[in-house]
N, C-alpha and C positions, 0 to 999 in steps of 0.2 A: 627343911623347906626353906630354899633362900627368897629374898623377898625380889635380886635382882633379875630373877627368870620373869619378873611380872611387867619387863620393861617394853613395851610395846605399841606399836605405831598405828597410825588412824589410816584407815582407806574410804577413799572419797568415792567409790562404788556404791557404800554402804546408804549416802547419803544421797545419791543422784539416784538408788533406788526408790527413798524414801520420797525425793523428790518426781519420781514419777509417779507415785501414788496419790500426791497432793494433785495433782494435774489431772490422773482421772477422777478425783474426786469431784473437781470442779467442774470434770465436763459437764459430770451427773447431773450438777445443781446449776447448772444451766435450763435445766429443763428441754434442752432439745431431744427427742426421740431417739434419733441416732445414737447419743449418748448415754443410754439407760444406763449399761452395763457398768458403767464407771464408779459404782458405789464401791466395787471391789477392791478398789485402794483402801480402802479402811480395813479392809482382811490382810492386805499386805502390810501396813501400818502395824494392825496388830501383832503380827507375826516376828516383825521387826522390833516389834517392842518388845516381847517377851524374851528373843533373844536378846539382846541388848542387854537389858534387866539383869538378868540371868548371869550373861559375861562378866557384867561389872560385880554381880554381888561375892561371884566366883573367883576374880581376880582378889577384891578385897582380903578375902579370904588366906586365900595365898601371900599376900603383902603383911596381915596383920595378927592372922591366925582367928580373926575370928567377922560377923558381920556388925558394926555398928548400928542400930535401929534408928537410934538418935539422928545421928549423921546422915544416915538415909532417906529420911524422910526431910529432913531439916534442906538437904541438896532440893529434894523433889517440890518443895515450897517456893525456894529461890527461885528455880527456873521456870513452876508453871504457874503460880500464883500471882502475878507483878502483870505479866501480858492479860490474864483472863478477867482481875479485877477491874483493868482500864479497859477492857472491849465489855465488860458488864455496863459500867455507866455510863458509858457513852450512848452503850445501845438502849437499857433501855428508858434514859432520861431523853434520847432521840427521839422513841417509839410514841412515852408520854406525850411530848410537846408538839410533835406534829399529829399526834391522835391518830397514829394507824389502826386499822381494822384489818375483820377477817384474819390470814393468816399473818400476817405483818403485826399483827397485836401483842404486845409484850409488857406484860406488869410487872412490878417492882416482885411478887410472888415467882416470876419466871427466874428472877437475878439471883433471889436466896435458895431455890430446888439447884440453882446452874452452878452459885458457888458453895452448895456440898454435896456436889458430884454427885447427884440423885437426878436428871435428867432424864435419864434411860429409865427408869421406874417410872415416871411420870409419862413416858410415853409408853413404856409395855402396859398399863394397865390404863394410860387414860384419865387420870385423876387428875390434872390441868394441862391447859393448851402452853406450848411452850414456846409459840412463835416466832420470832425472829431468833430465838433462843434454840431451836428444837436441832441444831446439829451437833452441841454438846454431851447428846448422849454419849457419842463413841470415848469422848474424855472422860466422862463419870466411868463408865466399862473400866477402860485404863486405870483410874485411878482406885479403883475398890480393887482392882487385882493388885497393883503397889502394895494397898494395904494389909493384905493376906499375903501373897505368895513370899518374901521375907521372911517371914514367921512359919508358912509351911515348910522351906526349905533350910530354916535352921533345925528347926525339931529333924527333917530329915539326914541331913549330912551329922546331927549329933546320935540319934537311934536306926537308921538306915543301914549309912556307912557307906555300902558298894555300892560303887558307881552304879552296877550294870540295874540295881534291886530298883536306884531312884528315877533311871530313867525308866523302866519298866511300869514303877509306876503313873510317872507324868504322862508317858503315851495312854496309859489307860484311863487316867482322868481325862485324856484329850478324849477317847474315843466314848469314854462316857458324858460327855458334854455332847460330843456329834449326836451318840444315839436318843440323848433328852430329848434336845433340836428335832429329831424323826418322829421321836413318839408326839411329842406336843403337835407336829404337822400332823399327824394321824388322826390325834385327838378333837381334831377341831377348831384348837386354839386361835387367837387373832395373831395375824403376820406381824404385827406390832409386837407383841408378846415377845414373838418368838425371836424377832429381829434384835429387838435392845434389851435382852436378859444376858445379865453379866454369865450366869448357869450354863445356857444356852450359846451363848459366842466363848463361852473359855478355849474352847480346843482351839484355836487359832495362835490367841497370847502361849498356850501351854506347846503348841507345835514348834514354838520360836526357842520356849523354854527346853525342850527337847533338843535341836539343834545345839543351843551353848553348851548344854551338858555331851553330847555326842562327840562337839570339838575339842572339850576341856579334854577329853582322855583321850585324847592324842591317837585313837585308835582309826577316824573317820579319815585320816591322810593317808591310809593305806587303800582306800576306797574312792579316791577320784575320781579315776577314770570312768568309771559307771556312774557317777554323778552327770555328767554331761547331757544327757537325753533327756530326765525328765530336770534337769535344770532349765536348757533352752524350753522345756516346754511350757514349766512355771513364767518364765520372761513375757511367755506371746501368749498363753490363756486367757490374761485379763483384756488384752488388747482384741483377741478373736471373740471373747464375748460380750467386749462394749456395745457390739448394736442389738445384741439379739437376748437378751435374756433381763426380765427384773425383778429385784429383789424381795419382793413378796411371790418370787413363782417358789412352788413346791418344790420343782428341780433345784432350786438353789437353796432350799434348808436341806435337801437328801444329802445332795451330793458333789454342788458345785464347789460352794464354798470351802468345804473339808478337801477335796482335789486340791482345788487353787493353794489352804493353806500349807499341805504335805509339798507340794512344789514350789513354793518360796522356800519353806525350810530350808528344800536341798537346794534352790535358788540359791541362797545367803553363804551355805557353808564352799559353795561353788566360785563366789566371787571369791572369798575369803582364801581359796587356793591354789586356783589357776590365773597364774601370772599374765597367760597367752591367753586368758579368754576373751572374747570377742563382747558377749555382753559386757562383762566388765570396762572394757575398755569405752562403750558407749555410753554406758551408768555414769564414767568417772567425767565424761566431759564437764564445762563447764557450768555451763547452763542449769542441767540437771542437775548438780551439785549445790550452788547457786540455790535454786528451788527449792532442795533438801533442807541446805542452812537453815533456808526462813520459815519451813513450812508449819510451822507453829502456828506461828504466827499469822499465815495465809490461813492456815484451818479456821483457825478465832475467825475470823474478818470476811470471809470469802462469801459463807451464805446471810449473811446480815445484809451487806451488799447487792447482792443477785437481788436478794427479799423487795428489798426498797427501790430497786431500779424495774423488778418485777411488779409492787402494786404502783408505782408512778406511769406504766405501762409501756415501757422499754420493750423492743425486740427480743427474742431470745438470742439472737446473733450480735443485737449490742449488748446485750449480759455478756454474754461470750468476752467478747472483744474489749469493750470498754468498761465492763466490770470488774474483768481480769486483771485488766492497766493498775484503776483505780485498788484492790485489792492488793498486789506484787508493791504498790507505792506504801500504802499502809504498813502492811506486813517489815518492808523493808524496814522503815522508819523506828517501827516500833522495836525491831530487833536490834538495829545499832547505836539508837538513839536510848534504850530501856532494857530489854533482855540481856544483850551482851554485856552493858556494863554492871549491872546487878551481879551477872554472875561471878564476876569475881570474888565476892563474897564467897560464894563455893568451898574458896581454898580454907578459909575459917573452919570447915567442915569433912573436911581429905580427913581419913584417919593414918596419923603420924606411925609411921615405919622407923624413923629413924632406932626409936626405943623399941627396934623389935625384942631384942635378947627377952626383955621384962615386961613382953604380954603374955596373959594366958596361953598357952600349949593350942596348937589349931584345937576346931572340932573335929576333925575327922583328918583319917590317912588318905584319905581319896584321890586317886591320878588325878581325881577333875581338880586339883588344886595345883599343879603343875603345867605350867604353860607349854605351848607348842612352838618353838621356834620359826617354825617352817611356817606357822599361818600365824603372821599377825594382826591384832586387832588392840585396839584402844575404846573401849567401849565408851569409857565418862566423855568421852569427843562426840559424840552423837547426841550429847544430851547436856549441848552447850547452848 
């Protein structure tokens, strides 16, 4: 296994998808009607992220022969801990000192549930209001799968092996994450529940997870061509169902969601292979690109904002507008002025190739540790 097959390039597709998800997110929490649908960007987010995840732990692998934990986590520190600790105190030693209520309310209890990524529990079950705070569940999701799937997918590529045994299983965790999601809707359960339960939303992060693994073995490039249909379809889904459907309807714990995330899957391995593709080429422009970089960043800051422009009694058309402004200035800020240069640090944390001769023997023979020449990606570039 050479470590210089692992040499490969970043596509701004990847990122100007991400950044259109940060955009419908926002419509969402604009609160205008129209815009229900827009919560969906968080399924595309996730999707993205498990592949991502995935790529990178993959690549490592192949570069090093095995996954650093240390290192992995130590990266995932650098880049999400610096932005979310300064949007904690700001917000909520904000919330304290101007005394907001009602949903605007945020106590110092909301900053310590938000910084250990237990958000989402707090709202599946209801055991404190999380106020100006309550859009970080989708980050706690995220970050409790960081903390397992590492660790599930070492033990697998060490007792697994074959490729085809691990994806086989990851689809079926997916689809047993979907089916929980049905039965809990059957059951009665609160849309709360059902909405922010790590259990309950995996198949999305694990569908992304499926896609890296499906690229890794080189085998999905002989399957192109039939990506194309329900690729454009994943593209325009989210957008045909922004006015019409919301997140607590039952159609979308069945069956939306789980659509939506099977077609980002083949969405992402579509950008990722067609040169001439048309979405791709819209994904990559600037702007959306742009958006992607910061969208962290926009995430932290976006409904904080809306919130306080929300109970000061703003339009929803000036949230819209002048929330957006004010948020994209933040976001920016904080990313070239604090995330960017922190990251550097990062490289303190690359695990070193140079010594490959005298690491450990890979874990596993698996094609997924062999790179595709024909589809490049850089996966640590999306998660700068």
């Amino acid at each position: 296994m050479n470590p210089r097959d692992t040499k490969i390039r970043y596509i701004p597709g990847l990122d100007g998808l991400r950044g259109m998800a940060i955009l419908l997110v926002m419509l969402f929490h604009t609160g205008i009607p129209n815009f229900r649908g827009g919560f969906t960007g968080v399924d595309i987010f996730f999707v993205l992220s498990g592949f991502l995840i995935t790529s990178l732990l993959l690549s490592e692998v192949t570069e090093a022969g095995r996954i650093n934990l240390k290192y992995f986590y130590m990266r995932r520190i650098l880049r999400l801990l610096p932005a979310l600790v300064l949007m904690l105190i700001i917000v909520t030693l904000t919330a304290q000192a101007m005394d907001l209520k009602g949903s605007a309310y945020t106590d110092f209890t909301s900053g310590i549930i938000t910084l250990f990524y237990s958000a989402n529990w707090a709202r599946a079950f209801n055991f404190h209001q999380m106020g100006l705070l309550s859009h970080t569940w989708s980050l706690s999701i995220e970050e409790q799968f960081y903390m397992l799937w590492p660790l599930a997918l070492i033990i697998m590529l060490r007792y697994v092996r074959r490729e085809k045994r691990i994806l086989n299983i990851v689809l079926l965790l997916s689809v047993l994450s979907w089916l929980l999601r049905m039965y809990l809707t059957q059951s009665g359960h609160t849309a709360d529940r059902i909405f922010n339960g790590l259990d309950t939303r995996a198949d999305a992060l694990l569908a992304g997870c499926a896609a890296a693994i499906i690229r890794s073995t080189g085998l999905w490039t002989k399957r192109v061509s039939r990506l194309k249909s329900p690729a454009y379809a994943g593209f325009t889904l989210p957008l045909l169902i922004l006015f019409n459907i919301s997140w607590s309807n039952h159609n979308t714990f069945y069956w939306v969601s789980f659509l939506l995330e099977f077609m980002t899957a083949v969405l992402i391995l579509h950008i990722i292979s067609d040169e001439k593709s048309m979405i791709k080429k819209f994904l990559a422009s600037k702007p959306l690109v742009w958006a992607g970089s910061i969208s962290y960043g926009v995430y932290l800051w976006h409904d904080p904002v809306f919130e306080v422009m929300r109970y000061w009694g703003y339009s929803k058309l000036s949230i819209l507008f002048s929330g957006s402004i004010i948020t994209l200035g933040i976001a920016s800020v904080s990313y070239y002025l604090m995330e960017k240069p922190l990251l550097r640090l990062k490289k303190s944390f690359q695990v070193k190739t140079t010594d490959f001769t005298c690491q450990k023997p890979p874990v596993s023979n698996l094609p997924v540790m062999v790179e595709d020449k024909n589809s490049p990606l850089q996966p640590d570039k999306y998660f700068e």
